[in-house]
Structures are given as C-alpha cells and as structure tokens.
C-alpha positions as a printed NumPy array, in Angstrom:
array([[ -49.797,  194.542,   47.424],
       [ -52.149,  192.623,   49.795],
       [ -55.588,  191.313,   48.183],
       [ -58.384,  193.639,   48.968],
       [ -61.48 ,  191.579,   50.32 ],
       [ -64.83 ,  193.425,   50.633],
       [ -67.053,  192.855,   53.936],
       [ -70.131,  194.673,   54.109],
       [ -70.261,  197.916,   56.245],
       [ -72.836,  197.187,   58.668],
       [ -70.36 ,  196.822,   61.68 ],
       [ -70.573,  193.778,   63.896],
       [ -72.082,  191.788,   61.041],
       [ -70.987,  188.1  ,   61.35 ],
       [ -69.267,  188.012,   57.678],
       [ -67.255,  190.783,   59.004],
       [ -66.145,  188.929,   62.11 ],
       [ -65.558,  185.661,   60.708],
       [ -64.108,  187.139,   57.446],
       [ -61.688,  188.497,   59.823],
       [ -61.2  ,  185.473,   61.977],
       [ -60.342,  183.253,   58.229],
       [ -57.986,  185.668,   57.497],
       [ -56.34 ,  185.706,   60.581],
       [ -56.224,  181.769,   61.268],
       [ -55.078,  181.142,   57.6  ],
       [ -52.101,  183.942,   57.993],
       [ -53.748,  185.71 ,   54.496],
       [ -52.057,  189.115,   54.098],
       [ -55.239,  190.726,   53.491],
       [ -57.72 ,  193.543,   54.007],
       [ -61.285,  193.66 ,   54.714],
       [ -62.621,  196.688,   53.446],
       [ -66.033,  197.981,   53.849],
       [ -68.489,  198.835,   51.185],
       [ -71.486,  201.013,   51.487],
       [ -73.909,  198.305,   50.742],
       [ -73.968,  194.533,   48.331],
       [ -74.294,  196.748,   44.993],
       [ -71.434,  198.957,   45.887],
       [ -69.781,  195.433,   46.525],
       [ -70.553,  194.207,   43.051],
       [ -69.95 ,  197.445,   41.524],
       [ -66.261,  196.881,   42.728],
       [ -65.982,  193.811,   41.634],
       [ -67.37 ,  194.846,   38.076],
       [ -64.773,  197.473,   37.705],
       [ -62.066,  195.251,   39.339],
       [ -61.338,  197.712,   42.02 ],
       [ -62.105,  194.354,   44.559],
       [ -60.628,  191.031,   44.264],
       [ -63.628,  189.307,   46.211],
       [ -66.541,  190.044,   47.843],
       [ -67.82 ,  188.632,   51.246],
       [ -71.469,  187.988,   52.447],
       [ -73.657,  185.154,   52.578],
       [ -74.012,  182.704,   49.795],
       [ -77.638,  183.554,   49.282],
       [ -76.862,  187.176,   49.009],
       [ -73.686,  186.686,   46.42 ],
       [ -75.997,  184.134,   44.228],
       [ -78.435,  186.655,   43.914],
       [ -75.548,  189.242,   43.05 ],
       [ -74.088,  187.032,   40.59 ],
       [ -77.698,  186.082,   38.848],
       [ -78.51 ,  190.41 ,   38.797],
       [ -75.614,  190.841,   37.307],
       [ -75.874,  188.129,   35.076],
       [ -72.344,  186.823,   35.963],
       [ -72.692,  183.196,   36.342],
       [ -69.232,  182.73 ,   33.932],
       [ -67.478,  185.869,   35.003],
       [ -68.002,  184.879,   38.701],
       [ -67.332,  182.305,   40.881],
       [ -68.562,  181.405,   44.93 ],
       [ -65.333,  179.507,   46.945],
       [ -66.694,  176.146,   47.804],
       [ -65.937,  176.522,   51.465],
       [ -68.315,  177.906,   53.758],
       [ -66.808,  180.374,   56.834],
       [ -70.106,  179.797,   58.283],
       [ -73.075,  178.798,   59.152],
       [ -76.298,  181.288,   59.315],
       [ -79.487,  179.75 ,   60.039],
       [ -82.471,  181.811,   58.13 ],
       [ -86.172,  181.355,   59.061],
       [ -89.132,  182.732,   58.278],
       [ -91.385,  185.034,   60.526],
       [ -95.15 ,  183.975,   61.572],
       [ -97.455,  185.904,   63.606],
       [ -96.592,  185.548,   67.029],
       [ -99.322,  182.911,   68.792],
       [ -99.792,  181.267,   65.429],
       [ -98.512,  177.537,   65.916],
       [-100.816,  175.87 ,   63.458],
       [ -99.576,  178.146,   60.386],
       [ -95.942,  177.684,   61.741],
       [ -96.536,  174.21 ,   61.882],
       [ -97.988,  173.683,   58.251],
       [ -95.059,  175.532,   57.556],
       [ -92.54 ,  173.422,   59.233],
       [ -94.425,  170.116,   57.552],
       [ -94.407,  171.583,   54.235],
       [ -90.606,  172.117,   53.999],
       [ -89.647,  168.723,   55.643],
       [ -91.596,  167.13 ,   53.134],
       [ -90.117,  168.997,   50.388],
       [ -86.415,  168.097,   51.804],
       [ -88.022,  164.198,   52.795],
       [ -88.696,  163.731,   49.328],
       [ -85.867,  165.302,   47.747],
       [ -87.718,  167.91 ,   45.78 ],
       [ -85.561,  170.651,   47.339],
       [ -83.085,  169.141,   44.754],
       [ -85.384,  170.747,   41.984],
       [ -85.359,  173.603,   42.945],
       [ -81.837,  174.502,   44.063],
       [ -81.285,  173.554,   40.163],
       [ -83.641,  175.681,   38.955],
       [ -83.02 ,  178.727,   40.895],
       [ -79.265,  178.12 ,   41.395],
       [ -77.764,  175.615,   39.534],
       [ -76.371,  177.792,   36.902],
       [ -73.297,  178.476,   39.482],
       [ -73.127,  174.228,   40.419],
       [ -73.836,  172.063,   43.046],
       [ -75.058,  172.825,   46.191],
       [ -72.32 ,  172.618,   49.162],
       [ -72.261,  169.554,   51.009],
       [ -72.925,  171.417,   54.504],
       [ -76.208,  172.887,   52.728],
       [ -77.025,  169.11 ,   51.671],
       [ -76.495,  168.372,   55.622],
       [ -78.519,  170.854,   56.268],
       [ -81.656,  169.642,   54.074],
       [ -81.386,  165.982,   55.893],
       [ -81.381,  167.126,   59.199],
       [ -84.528,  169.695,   58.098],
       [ -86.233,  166.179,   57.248],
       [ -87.809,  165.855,   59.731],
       [ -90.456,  162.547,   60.089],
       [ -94.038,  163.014,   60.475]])
C-alpha cells in the first residue's frame, strides 16, 4: 500500500508541483491526493485517513497550534521550498513601505526575531536553518 500524502486542491499550487517533483526525484511510491481545503487536510490527519499533509510551514504550524497538536504532530525538517511572503502597501506609498522594510531589518539586525519565533512557534522546535538564512540576509544595514 503506497503512503497517501495530501497536497492541497487548488491546482497549479507550488506545494503541489514540488510535492510532486520530491516524490519523483526521491523514487517514493507515493500519492498526492487532494483535499478540499487545510482543515479537510487536518481532519484527515486527525482520523488517520492521511499519513502527511503538505503546504507551507506557516500554514501546517498554524494547523498544528489549532489543533493543539504540538506532541501528536510533527513538521519534517527539510524544506521542498522556498516561498517568499510579503506584505501589501498602498501602491505609491514608499515612505510607509520603507518604515516597514527598516522596522523588520532591525528586528532581524538585532536578533529579536529570535523572540518571537519562540514565542509564537517554539512549541514545535527550532527554526530551520534556511529560515535563519533567511533572517540574515533580511538584515539589512541602515
């Protein structure tokens, strides 16, 4: 019986492409199989009719914190990806976007981002090391 992996169902999605692509590359004899949405996700893995469940990290921390998982559930260690998040400004607005941009260096510069990850996420461990890359190079000088 092959392991059933979860992807979500929005097609084209870049979990469900790379998902795919892992799978492939690491000869896995398994199946991505689409869910209607993250709860229906989590709902399978609740009632163990999925082995795993694919999607970003941010989105399966969150899952795992609703469902107040954090022994029951566990995130693999290796990233498939990388998805760069942002935030959205008013278009023309430079000066807010770059208070914004200031405010978050600073808070990666001075290693407060460390803090926070704890607080909000350190219940499931460390932070991966290609997020930690990804706070230096955000650290951006003055």
């Amino acid at each position: 019986m092959p392991l059933i992996i979860s992807a979500p169902v929005v097609s084209g999605t870049t979990t469900e492409r790379v998902l795919a692509d892992f799978l492939r590359q690491q000869s896995l004899n398994a199946t991505v199989v689409p869910v209607k949405d993250h709860d229906e996700g989590l709902a399978g893995l609740q009632t163990s009719k999925l082995e795993a469940y694919a999607s970003d990290r941010i989105i399966l921390v969150g899952l795992i914190l609703q469902a107040r998982g954090t022994a029951r559930y566990a995130l693999v260690s290796e990233d498939l990806s990388y998805e760069p998040y942002g935030f959205m400004v008013r278009r023309n607005d430079s000066a807010f976007r770059l208070v914004a941009n200031r405010a978050l260096a600073r808070i990666y510069r001075s290693g407060a981002i460390g803090a926070i990850y704890a607080k909000w996420f350190g219940s499931l461990g460390k932070p991966t090391p290609a997020l930690v890359l990804m706070y230096a190079l955000q650290a951006l000088p003055e």
